[in-house]
N, C-alpha and C positions, 0 to 999 in steps of 0.2 A: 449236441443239444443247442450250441449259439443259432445252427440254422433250424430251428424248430419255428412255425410260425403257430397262431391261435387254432387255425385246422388241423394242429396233431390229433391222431387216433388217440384212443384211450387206450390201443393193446401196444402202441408203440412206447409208452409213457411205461405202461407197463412193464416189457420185456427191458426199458433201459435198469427201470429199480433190481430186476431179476437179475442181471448182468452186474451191474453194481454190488449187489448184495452178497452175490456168489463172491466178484473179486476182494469186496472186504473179508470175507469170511479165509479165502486163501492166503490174506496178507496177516492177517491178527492171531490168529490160534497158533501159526507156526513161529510168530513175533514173539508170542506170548509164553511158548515154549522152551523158546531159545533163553528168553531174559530170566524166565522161574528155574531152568532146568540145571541152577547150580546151587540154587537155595537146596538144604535140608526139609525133609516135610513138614517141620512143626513150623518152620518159618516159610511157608507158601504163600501163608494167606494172610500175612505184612504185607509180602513180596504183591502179594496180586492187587493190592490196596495201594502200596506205595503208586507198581506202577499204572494201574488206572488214573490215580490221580494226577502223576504227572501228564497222561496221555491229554486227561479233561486239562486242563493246564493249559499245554498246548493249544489244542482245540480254541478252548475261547481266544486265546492271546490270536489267534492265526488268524480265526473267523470275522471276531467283532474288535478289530483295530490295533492290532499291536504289529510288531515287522514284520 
C-alpha cells in the first residue's frame, strides 16, 4: 500500500481489505482459542472479556502513541 498513488482502483482498495480481513480472521479465532481453551465454561465469558480488553489495550497504546 506505501506505493499506492491517488489513481488506485476502487477493486484494488477492495480485494486489499478482503485480504486483510480474511488474514485477521485466521490469526484471531485460533488466538482466541488457544488463550479460552483452558478456562472451564462457566468462566469463558470473563476470559473473552478479560482478553478483549487487554487486546483493545494494546491496540490504542500501539496505534495512538505509546511504544
Amino acid at each position: 500500500m506505501t506505493g499506492w498513488t491517488p489513481d488506485v482502483s476502487q477493486m484494488m482498495i477492495m480485494s486489499n481489505g478482503l485480504v486483510q480481513g480474511a488474514g485477521l480472521g485466521f490469526l484471531f479465532v485460533p488466538l482466541s482459542a488457544v488463550t479460552l481453551g483452558t478456562l472451564p465454561p462457566e468462566q469463558r465469558t470473563e476470559g473473552a472479556g478479560l482478553y478483549n480488553l487487554s487486546r483493545n489495550i494494546w491496540f490504542q497504546r500501539r496505534h495512538f502513541g505509546g511504544d
